[in-house]
C-alpha positions as CSV (number, residue, x, y, z in Angstrom):
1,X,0.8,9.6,-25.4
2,X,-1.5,9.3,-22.5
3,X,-5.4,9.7,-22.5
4,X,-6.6,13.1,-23.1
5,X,-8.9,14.3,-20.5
6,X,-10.6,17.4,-19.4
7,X,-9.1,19.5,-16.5
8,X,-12.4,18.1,-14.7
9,X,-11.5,14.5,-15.5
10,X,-7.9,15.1,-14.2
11,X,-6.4,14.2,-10.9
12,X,-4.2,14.4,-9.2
13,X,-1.9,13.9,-6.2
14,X,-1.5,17.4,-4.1
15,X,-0.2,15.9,-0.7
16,X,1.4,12.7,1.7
17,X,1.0,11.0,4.5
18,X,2.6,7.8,5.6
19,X,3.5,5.8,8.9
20,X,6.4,2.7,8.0
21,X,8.6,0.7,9.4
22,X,11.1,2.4,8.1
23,X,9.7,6.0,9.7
24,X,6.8,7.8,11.1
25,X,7.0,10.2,8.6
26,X,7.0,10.2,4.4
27,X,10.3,12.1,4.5
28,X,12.0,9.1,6.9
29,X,10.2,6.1,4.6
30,X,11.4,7.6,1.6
31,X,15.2,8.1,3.2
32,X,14.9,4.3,4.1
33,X,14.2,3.2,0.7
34,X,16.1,5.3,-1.5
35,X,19.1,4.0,0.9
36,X,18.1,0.7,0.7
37,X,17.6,0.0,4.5
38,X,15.2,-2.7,6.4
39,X,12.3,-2.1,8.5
40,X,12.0,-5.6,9.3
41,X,13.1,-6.8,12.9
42,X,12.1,-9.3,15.6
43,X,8.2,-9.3,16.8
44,X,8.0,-7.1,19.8
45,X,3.8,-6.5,20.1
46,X,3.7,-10.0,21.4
47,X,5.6,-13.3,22.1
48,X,6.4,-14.6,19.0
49,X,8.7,-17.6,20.4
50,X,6.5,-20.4,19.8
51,X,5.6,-19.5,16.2
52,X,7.8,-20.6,13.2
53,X,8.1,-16.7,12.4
54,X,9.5,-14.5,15.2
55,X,10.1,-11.4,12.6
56,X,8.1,-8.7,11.2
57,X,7.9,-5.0,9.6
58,X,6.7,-3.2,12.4
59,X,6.5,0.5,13.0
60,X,8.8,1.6,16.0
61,X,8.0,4.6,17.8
62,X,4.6,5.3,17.1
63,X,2.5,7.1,20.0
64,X,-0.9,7.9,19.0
65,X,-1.3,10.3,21.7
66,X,0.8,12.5,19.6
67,X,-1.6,12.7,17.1
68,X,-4.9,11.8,19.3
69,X,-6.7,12.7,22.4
70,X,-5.6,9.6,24.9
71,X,-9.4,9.0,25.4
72,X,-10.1,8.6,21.9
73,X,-7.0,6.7,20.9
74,X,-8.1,4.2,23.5
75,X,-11.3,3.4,21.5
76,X,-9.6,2.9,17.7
77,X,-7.6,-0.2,16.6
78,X,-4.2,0.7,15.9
79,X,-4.6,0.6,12.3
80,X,-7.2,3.5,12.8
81,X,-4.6,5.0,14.8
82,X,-2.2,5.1,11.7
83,X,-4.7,6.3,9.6
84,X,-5.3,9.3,11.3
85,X,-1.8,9.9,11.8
86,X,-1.0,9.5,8.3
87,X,-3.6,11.7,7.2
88,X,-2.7,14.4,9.7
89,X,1.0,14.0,7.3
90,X,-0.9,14.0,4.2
91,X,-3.3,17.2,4.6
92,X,-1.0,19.3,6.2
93,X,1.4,18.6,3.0
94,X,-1.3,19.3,0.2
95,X,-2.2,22.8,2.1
96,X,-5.6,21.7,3.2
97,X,-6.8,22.1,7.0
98,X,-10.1,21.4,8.6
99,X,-12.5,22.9,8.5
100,X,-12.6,22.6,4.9
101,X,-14.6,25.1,2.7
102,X,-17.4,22.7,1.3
103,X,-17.1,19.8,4.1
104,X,-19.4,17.6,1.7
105,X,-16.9,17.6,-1.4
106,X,-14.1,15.7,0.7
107,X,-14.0,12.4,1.0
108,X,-12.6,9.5,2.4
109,X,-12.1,5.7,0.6
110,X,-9.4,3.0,2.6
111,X,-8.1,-0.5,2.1
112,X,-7.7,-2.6,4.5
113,X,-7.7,-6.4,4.6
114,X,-8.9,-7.2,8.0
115,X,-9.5,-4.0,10.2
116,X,-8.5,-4.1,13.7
117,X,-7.3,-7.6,14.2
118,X,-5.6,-6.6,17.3
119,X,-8.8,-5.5,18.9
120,X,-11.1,-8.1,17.6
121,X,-7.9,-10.5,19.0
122,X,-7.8,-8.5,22.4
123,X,-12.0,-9.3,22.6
124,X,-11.7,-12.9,22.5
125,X,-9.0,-13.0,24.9
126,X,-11.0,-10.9,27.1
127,X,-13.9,-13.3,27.0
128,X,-12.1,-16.5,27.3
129,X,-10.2,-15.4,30.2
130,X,-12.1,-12.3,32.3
131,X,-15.5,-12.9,31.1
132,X,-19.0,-11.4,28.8
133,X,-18.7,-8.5,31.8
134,X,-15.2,-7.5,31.3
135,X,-15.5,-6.8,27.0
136,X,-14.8,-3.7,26.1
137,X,-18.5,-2.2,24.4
138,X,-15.7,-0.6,21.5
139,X,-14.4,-4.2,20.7
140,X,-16.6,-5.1,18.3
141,X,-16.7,-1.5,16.3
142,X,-13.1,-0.9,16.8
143,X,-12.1,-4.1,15.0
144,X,-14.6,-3.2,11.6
145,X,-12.8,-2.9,8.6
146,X,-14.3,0.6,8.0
147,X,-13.6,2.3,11.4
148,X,-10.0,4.2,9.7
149,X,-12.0,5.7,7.2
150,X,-14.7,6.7,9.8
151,X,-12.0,8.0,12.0
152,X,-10.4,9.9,9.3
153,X,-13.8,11.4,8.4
154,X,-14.5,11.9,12.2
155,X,-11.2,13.6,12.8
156,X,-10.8,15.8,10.0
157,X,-14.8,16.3,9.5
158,X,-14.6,15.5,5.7
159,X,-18.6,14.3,4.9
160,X,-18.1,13.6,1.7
161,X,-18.2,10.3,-0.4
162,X,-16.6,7.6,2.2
163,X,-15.8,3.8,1.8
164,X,-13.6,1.1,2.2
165,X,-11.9,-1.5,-0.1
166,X,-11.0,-4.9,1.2
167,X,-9.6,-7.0,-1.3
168,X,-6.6,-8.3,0.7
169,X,-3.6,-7.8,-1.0
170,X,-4.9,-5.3,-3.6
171,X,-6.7,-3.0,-1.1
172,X,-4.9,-0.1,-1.0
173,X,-3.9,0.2,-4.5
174,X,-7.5,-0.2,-5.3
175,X,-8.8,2.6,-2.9
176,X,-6.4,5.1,-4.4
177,X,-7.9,3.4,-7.8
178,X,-11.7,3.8,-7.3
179,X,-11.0,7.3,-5.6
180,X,-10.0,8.4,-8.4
181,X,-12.7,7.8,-10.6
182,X,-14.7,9.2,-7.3
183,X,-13.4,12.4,-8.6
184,X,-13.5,11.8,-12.0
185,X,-17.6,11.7,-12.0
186,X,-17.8,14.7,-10.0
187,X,-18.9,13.0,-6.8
188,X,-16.1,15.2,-4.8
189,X,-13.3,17.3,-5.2
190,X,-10.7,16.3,-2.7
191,X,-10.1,12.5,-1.9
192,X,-7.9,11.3,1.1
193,X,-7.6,7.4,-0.7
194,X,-4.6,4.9,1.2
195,X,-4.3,1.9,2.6
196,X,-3.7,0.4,6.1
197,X,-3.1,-2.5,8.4
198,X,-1.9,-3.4,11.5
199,X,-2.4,-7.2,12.3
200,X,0.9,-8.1,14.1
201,X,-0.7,-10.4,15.8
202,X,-1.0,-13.9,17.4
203,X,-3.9,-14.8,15.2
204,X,-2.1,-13.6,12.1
205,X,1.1,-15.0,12.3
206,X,-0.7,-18.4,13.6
207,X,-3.1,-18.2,10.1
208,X,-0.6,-17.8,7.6
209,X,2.6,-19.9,9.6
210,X,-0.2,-22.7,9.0
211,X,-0.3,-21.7,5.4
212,X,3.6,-21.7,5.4
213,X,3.7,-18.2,3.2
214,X,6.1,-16.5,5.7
215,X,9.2,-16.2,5.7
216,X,11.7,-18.6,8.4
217,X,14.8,-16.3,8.6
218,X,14.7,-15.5,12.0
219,X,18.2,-15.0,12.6
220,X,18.5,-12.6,9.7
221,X,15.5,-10.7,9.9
222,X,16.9,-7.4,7.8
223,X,17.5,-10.2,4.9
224,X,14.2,-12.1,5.1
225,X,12.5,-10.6,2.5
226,X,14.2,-11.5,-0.6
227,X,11.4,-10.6,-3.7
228,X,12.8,-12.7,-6.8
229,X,15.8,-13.7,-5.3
230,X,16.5,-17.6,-6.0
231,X,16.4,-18.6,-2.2
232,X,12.8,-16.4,-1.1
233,X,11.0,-18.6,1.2
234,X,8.0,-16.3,1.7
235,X,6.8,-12.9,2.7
236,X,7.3,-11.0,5.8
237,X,4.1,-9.7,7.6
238,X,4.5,-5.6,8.0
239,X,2.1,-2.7,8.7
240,X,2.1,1.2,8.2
241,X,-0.1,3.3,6.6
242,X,-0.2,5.5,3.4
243,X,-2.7,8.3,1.9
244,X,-2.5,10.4,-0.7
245,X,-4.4,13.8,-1.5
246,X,-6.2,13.3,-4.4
247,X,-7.7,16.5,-6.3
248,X,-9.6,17.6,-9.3
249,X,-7.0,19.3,-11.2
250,X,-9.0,22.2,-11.6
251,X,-9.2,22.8,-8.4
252,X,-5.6,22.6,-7.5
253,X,-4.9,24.7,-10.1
254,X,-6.8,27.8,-8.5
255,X,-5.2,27.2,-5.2
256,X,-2.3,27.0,-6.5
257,X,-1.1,23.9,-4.6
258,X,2.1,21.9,-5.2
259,X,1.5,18.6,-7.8
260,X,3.3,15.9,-7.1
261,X,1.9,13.1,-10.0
262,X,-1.3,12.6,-12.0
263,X,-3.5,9.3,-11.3
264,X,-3.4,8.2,-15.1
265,X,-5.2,4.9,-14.6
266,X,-6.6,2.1,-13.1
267,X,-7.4,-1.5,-13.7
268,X,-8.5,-4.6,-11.8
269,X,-9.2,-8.0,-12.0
270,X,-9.7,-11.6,-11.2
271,X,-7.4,-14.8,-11.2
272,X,-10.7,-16.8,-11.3
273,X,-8.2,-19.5,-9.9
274,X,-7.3,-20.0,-6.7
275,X,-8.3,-18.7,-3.3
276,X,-4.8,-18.7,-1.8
277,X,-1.9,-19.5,-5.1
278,X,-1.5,-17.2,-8.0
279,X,-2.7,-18.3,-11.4
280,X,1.3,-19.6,-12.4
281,X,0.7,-17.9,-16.0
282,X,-0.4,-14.4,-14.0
283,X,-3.5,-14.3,-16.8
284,X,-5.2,-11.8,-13.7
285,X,-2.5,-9.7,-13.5
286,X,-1.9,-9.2,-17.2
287,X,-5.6,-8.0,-17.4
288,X,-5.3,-6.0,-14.3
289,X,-2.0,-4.1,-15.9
290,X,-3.6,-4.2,-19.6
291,X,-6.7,-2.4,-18.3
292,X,-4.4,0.4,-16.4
293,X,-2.3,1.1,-19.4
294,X,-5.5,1.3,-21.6
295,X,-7.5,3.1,-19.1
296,X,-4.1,6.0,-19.3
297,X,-4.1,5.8,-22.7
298,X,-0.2,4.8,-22.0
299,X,1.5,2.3,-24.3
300,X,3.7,-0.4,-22.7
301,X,6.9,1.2,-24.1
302,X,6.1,3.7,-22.7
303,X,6.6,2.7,-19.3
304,X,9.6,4.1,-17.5
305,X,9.1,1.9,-14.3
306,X,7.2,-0.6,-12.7
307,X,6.9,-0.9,-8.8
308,X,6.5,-4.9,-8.7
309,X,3.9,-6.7,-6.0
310,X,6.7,-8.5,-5.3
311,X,6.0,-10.2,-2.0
312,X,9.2,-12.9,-1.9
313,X,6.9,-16.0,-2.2
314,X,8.0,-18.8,-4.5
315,X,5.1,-18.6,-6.3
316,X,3.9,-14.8,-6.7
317,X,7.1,-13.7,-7.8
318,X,7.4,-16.0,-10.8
319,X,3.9,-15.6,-11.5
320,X,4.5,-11.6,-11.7
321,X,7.4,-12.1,-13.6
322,X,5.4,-14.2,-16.3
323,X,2.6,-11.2,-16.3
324,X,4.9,-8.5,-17.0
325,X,6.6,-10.5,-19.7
326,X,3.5,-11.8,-21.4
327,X,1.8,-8.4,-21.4
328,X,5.3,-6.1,-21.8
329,X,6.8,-8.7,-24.5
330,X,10.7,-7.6,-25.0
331,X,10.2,-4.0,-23.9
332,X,9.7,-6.3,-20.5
333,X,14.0,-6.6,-20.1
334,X,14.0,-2.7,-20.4
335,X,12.1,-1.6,-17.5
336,X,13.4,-1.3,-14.4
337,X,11.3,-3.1,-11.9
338,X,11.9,-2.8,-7.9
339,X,9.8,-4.4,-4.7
340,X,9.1,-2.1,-1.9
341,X,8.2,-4.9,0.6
342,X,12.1,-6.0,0.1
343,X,12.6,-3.8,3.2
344,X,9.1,-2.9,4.5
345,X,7.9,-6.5,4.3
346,X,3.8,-7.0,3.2
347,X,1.8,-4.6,4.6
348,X,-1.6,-6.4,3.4
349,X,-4.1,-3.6,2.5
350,X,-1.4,-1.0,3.3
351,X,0.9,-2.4,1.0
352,X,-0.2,-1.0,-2.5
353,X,-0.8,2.7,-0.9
354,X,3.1,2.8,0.0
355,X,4.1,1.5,-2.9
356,X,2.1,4.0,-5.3
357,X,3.6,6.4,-2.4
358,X,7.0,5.2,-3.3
359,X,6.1,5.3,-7.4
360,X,5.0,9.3,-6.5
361,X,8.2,9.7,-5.3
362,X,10.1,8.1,-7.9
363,X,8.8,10.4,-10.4
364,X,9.5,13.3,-8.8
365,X,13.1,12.9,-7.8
366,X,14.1,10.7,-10.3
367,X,15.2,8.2,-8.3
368,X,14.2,4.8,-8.8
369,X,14.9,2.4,-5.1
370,X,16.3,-1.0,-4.9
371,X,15.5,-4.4,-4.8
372,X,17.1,-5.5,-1.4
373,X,18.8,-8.8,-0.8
374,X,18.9,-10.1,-4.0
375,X,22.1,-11.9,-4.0
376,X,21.4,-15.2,-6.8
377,X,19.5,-14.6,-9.4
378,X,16.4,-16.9,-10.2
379,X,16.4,-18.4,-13.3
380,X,12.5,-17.6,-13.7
381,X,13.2,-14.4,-12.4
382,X,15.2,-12.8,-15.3
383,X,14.1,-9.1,-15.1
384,X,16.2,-5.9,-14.0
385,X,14.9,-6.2,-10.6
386,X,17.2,-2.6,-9.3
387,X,19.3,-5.1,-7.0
388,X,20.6,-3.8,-3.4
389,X,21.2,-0.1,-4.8
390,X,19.1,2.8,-6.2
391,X,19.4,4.6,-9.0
392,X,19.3,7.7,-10.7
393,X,16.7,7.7,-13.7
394,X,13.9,9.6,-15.2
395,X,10.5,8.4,-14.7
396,X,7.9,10.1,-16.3
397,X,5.1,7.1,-16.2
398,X,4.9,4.4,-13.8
399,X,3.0,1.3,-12.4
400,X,2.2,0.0,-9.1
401,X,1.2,-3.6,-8.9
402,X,-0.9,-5.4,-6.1
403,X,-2.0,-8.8,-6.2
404,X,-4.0,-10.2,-3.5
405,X,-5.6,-13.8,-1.6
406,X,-8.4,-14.4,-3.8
407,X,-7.2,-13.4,-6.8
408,X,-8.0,-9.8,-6.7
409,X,-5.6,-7.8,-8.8
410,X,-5.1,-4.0,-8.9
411,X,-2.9,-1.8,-10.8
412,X,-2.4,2.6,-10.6
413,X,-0.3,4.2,-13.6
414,X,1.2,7.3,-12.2
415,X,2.5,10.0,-14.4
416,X,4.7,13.0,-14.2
417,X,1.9,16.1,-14.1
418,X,2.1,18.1,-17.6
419,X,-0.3,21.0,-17.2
């Protein structure tokens, strides 16, 4: 039985949006997962010879002139580039185009971990090399964290609420979190709430190669990511971009618009442990997921899925395992449980928004996709992880996990919509 709220307090999801390595659209990322296919491939943006890593999820094809005047585009970071492609996706699917009828009830709220890395990157280089006279003026504001939510407000002239989450890992879920309860106290009406990154970069791949968290399969990159498999060796850097429409119910209702899933609720928390490892026991994420299911008024049994963090780290994957365990008890060997970045790789702050994406999806067409590569099964691992294949099953309430560097934990229950 989930929480009983007011048509007010209600929200939910009215359109999508997303830019992958598996597609440039929703319809070609979901194709991708449901058939179990890899986005990840060799490093093209830059020379990634000399690194330990030469692979990542990247998104192939993408030409922001499609979506952006050239002049403009020029300006933005990539990752605001996605953004405002994704959007583009995501309001044209929920029925709403600019100019909106009350401007100042739409808002914007976006997680990202770092901003435009590649432009902050491209600055310094510029410097080092050309000189103070040869710095782009935009280098500095381009690179902000904040400028994709800007540039989504900018672009599609929503002046309502606007902000941006950076927890690392956790970003995106958390945006599509706290724009909920945005909604829910009456501060707007319409949210565009996501998550994106795009730092495949030199700077990157140098920061967490020296951390040794990525994963060394160069010669198979399509099998690099292997989340709970007994021979991970670590994650595999992505980007991509997803948003969701979020909307009072209420007002959905009277436009009749098409529902895809109801944000149920939201929790996060802190490891309090480490700034870099999980807490081994997962204590953070078992709050994180307790406070979601509470916050839903959703029991643990009655869970129909769980869309894992699942990165393919040694570490985070047992660690999850443990939570889900600890908090679900035995109901935990019953639920199916599947990682996303198994063929997207770790999208950072855009990870969470695909994978709540993906969990949107799951629900409404009752297919639940894979776990890829998972060949040997980890001992510490012992879950129904969905290996290599999808399948058919109902989902009527699901949860989307993201843990994140510093501890920072988020969790979204989704629910099939029940007017």
């Amino acid at each position: 039985m989930t929480r009983q709220r007011s048509v007010s307090e209600r929200v939910v999801v009215t359109g999508l949006g997303a830019i992958t390595p598996l597609g440039l659209t929703v319809k070609e990322t979901w194709e991708g997962l449901v058939a179990g296919r890899s986005g990840v491939g060799p490093v093209t943006q830059f020379d990634a010879s000399s690194f330990p890593t030469h692979i990542a999820g990247e998104v192939k094809g993408f030409d922001p002139r499609q979506y952006i005047n050239f002049k403009e585009a020029r300006r933005m970071a990539r990752c605001s580039q996605l953004a405002i492609a994704a959007a583009q996706e995501a309001l044209a699917d929920a029925g709403l185009s600019p100019p909106f009828a009350d401007e100042e009830r739409v808002g914007v709220l976006i997680g990202s971990t770092v901003g435009g890395m590649d432009q902050f990157e491209r600055g310094l280089r510029t410097l080092w090399e050309r000189g103070l006279s040869r710095v782009s003026p935009f280098a500095v504001a381009a690179a902000l964290p904040n400028m994709p939510a800007h540039h989504i407000s900018w672009a599609f002239q929503a002046r309502g609420y606007n902000s941006t989450i950076s927890t690392a890992c956790a970003s995106g879920t958390q945006a599509i979190g706290e724009a909920a309860e945005v909604i829910r106290r009456g501060a707007a009406d319409v949210m565009i709430g996501g998550g994106v990154e795009a730092m495949i970069c030199e700077t990157t791949f140098a920061g967490f190669a020296a951390m040794r968290a990525l994963s060394t399969r160069n010669e198979e990159p399509e099998k690099a990511c292997r989340p709970f498999e007994a021979h991970r060796d670590g994650f595999v850097i992505a980007e991509g971009c997803a948003l969701l429409i979020l909307e009072n119910l209420e007002q959905a209702l009277e436009r009749g618009a098409r529902i895809y899933a109801e944000v149920l609720g939201y929790g996060c928390s802190s490891d309090a442990y480490h700034m870099a490892a999980p807490d081994p026991a997962g204590a953070g994420p078992v709050l994180a997921m307790r406070w979601a299911l509470e916050n839903a008024g959703v029991d643990v049994t009655d869970v129909d899925y769980i869309n894992a963090h699942g990165p393919g780290t040694p570490l985070g994957d047992a660690a999850e395992t443990r939570a889900i365990k600890t908090l679900f008890g035995e109901h935990a060997y019953k639920v199916p449980v599947s990682s996303t970045k198994s063929m997207i790789g770790h999208a950072l702050g855009g990870a969470g928004a695909i994978e709540a994406l993906a969990c949107t999806l799951t629900i409404q067409n009752s297919i639940i996709h894979p776990t890829i590569n998972y060949e040997t099964p980890d001992p510490e691992c012992d879950l129904d992880y969905v290996p290599n294949v999808a399948r058919s099953a109902q989902v009527n309430i699901a949860l989307s996990n993201s843990f994140g560097l510093g501890g920072q934990n988020a969790c979204l229950v989704l629910g099939r919509f029940n007017p």
